[in-house]
N, C-alpha and C positions, 0 to 999 in steps of 0.2 A: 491489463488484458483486454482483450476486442469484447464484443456483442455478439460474436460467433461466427461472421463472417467474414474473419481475418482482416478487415481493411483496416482496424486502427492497428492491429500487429504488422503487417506490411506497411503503412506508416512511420512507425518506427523502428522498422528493421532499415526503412532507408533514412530516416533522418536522427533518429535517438542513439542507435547505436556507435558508440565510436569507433572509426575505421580501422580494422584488421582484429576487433574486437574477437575471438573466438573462447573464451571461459568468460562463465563470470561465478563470483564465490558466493551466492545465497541467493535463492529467489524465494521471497516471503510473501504466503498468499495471505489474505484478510479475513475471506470469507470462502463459500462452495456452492454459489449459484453456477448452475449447469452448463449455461450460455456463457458462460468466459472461459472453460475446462478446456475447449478446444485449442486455445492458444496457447495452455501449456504446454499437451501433448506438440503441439510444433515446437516448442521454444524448446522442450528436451533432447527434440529432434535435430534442429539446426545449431544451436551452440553448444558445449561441455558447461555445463550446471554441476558445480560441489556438492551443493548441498538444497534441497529446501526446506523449508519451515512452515507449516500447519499448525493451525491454531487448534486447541484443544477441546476449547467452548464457544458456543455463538447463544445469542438469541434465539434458543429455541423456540418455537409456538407452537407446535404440533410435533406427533411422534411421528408421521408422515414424514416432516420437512426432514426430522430428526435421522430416520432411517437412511432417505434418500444422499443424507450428508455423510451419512456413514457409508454407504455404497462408493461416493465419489473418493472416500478417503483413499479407500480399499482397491478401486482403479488407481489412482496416485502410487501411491506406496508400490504397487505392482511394476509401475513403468517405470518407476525410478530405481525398480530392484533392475531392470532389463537392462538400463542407460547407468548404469554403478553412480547413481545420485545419492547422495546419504539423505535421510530423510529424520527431520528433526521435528518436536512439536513445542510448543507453547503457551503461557497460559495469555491471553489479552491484555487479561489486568493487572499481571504482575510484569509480564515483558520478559528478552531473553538476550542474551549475549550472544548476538549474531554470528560476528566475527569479534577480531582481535580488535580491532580501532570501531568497532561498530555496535550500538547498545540500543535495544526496542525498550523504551522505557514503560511505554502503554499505549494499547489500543482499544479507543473506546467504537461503539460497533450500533447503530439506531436504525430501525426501520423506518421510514415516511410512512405516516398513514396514508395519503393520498396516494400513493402510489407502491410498488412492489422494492422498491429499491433500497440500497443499506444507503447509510451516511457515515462516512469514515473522519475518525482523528486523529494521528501517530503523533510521538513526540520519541523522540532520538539523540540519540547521547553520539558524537562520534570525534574520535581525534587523527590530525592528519597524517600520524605515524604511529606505531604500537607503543614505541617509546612518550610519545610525545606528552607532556604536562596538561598541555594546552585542550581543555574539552569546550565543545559547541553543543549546542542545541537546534534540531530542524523540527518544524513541526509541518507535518504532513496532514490537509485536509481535506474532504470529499467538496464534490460541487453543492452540495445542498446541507451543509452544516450546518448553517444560520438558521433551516429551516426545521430541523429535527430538535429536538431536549440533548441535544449535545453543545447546544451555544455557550454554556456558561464552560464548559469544562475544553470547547475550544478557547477562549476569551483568556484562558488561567494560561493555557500551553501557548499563545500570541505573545503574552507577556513576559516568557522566560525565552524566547525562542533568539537565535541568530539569523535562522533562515528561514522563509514559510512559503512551502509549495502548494499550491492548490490543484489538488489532481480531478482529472475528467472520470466519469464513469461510464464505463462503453465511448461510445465515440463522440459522444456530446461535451463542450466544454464550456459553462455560462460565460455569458462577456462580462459579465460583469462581478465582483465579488466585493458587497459591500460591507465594511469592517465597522462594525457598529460604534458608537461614538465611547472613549474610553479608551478603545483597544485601537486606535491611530493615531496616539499621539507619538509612535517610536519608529523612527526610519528603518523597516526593516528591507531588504533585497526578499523579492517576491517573485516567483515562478509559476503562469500561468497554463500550464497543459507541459509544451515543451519549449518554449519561450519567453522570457526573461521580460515583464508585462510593464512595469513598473516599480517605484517606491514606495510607500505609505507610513 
């Protein structure tokens, strides 16, 4: 989701989306910082969304943030009664059966002290037909993982993974992401924002 001024959503409504795209089956949010809420309200708007998924707990710190999180739930849940979006929840650290070929196995969830921002890690179970035997591993991370107390339990999800995305927060996206020694010794296919970056 953007920074609240749609540019990284208008971004990848022209380059991420794929053409003629109009549903898509799950959008699973992470977190409920305020400044990224507006791009849902568009994205419910502009394509048909099945369903989405809400996590159940975060890192609270205060009852303040606590409250506030509850209010945006309660906007969500509202608009998606409007836009007939089913609306599901989740626990983080247990994870949730998305869809049918699609599995959250965990989401681990840190805040930077230097700074206000989360640091994310998913790791995903998914197969390329509902039938199919065949399961993968993706493991999805924030730009600033290495930098948070999430690096060991990135490093564990590196090493089971098939495929490792490294996603941007808001609109920024590091150039560089370095894999600390250990965890590059296995050629995995690596996806930097929306661009396929290199190997390692």
């Amino acid at each position: 989701m953007s920074d609240g001024s749609y540019t990284t959503y208008r971004q990848w409504q022209e380059q991420g989306i794929p053409y003629h795209t109009t549903e898509v089956d799950a959008l699973v949010l992470t977190h409920y910082h305020s400044r990224h809420l507006s791009s849902v309200y568009k994205l419910l708007g502009d394509i048909r969304v099945r369903a989405i998924w809400l996590p159940l707990s975060m890192n609270m710190t205060t009852e303040q943030k606590a409250e506030q999180d509850r209010g945006i739930v309660r906007a969500i849940t509202e608009l998606a009664k409007q836009r007939r979006v089913e609306v599901c929840y989740y626990a983080p650290e247990y994870g949730a059966s998305i869809t049918d070929t699609l599995y959250l196995n965990r989401l681990h969830y840190s805040m930077i002290k230097r700074s206000t921002h989360p640091t994310l890690a998913m790791e995903w179970q998914y197969q390329a037909e509902a039938d199919s035997a065949q399961t993968y591993r993706m493991t999805i991370i924030g730009a600033s993982s290495w930098e948070s107390n999430l690096a060991s339990q990135v490093g564990e999800m590196i090493s089971h993974a098939d495929i490792l995305i490294a996603a941007n927060h808001g609109p920024i996206v590091k150039s560089s992401f370095a894999i600390p020694d250990g965890f590059a010794q296995r050629e995995l296919p690596i996806l930097i924002g929306n661009k396929v970056d290199a190997a390692f």
